[in-house]
C-alpha positions as a Markdown table, in Angstrom:
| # | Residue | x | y | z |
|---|---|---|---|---|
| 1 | Unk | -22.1 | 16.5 | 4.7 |
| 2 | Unk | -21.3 | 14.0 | 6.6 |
| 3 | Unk | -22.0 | 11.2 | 3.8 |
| 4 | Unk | -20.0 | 12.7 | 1.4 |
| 5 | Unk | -17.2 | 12.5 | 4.1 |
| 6 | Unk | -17.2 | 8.6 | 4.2 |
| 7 | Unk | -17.6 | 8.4 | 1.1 |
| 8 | Unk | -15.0 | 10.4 | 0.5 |
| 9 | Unk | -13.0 | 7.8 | 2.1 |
| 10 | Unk | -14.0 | 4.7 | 1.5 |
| 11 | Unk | -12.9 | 5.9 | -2.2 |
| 12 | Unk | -9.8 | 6.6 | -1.0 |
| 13 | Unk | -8.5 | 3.4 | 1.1 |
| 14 | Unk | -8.9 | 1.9 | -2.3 |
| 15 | Unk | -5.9 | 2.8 | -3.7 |
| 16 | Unk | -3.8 | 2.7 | -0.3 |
| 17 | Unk | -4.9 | -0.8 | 0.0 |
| 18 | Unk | -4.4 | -1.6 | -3.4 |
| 19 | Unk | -0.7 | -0.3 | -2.9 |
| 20 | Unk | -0.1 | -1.8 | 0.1 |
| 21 | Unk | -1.3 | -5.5 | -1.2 |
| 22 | Unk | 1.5 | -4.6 | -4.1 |
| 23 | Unk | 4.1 | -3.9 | -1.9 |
| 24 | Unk | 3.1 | -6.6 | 0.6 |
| 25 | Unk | 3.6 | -9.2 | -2.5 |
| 26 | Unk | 6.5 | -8.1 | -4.0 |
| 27 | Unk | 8.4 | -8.2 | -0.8 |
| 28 | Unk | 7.1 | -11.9 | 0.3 |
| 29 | Unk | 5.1 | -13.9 | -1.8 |
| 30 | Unk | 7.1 | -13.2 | -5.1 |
| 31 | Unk | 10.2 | -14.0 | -3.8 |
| 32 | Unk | 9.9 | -17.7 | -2.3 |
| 33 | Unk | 7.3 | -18.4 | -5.6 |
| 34 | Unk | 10.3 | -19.0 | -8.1 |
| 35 | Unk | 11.8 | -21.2 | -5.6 |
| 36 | Unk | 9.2 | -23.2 | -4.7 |
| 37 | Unk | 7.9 | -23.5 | -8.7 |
| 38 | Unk | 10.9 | -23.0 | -10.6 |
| 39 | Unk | 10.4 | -22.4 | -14.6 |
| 40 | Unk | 6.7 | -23.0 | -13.9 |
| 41 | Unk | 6.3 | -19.9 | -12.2 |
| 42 | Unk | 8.6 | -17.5 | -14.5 |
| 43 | Unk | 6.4 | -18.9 | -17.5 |
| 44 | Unk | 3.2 | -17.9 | -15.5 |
| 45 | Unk | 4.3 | -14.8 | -14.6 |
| 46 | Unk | 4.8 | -13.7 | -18.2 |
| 47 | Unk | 1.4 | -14.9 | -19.1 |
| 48 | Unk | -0.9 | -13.3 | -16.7 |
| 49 | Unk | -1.2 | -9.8 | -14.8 |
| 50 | Unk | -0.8 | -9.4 | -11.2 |
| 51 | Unk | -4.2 | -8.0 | -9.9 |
| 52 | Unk | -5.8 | -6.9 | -13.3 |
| 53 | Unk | -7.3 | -9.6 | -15.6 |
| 54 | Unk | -6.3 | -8.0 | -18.6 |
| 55 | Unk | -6.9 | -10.5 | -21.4 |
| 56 | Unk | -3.8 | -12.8 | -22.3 |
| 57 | Unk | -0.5 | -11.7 | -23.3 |
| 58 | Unk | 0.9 | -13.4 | -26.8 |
| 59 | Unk | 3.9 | -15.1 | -25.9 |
């Protein structure tokens, strides 16, 4: 039993640490990025994913 309890939970902080690393990014990082970068940045942005590497977007 008490195996299938932490596993149990070591399934479950992925997704609350997944969510707070989105959060934690939108509120900081993406904000001083176009900024700093400028065009460079907006043109990233629409080519790649955040956190999944999805394969590339046509532009």
């Amino acid at each position: 039993m008490c195996l299938k309890w932490h596993g149990l939970r070591a399934l479950l902080t992925i997704p609350v640490n997944r969510a707070l690393l989105t959060v934690t990014l939108k509120l900081t990082e993406e904000k001083w990025l176009p900024g700093l970068y400028g065009q460079d940045d907006a043109d990233y942005r629409k080519r790649v994913s955040r956190c999944i590497p999805w394969p590339p977007r046509n532009i």
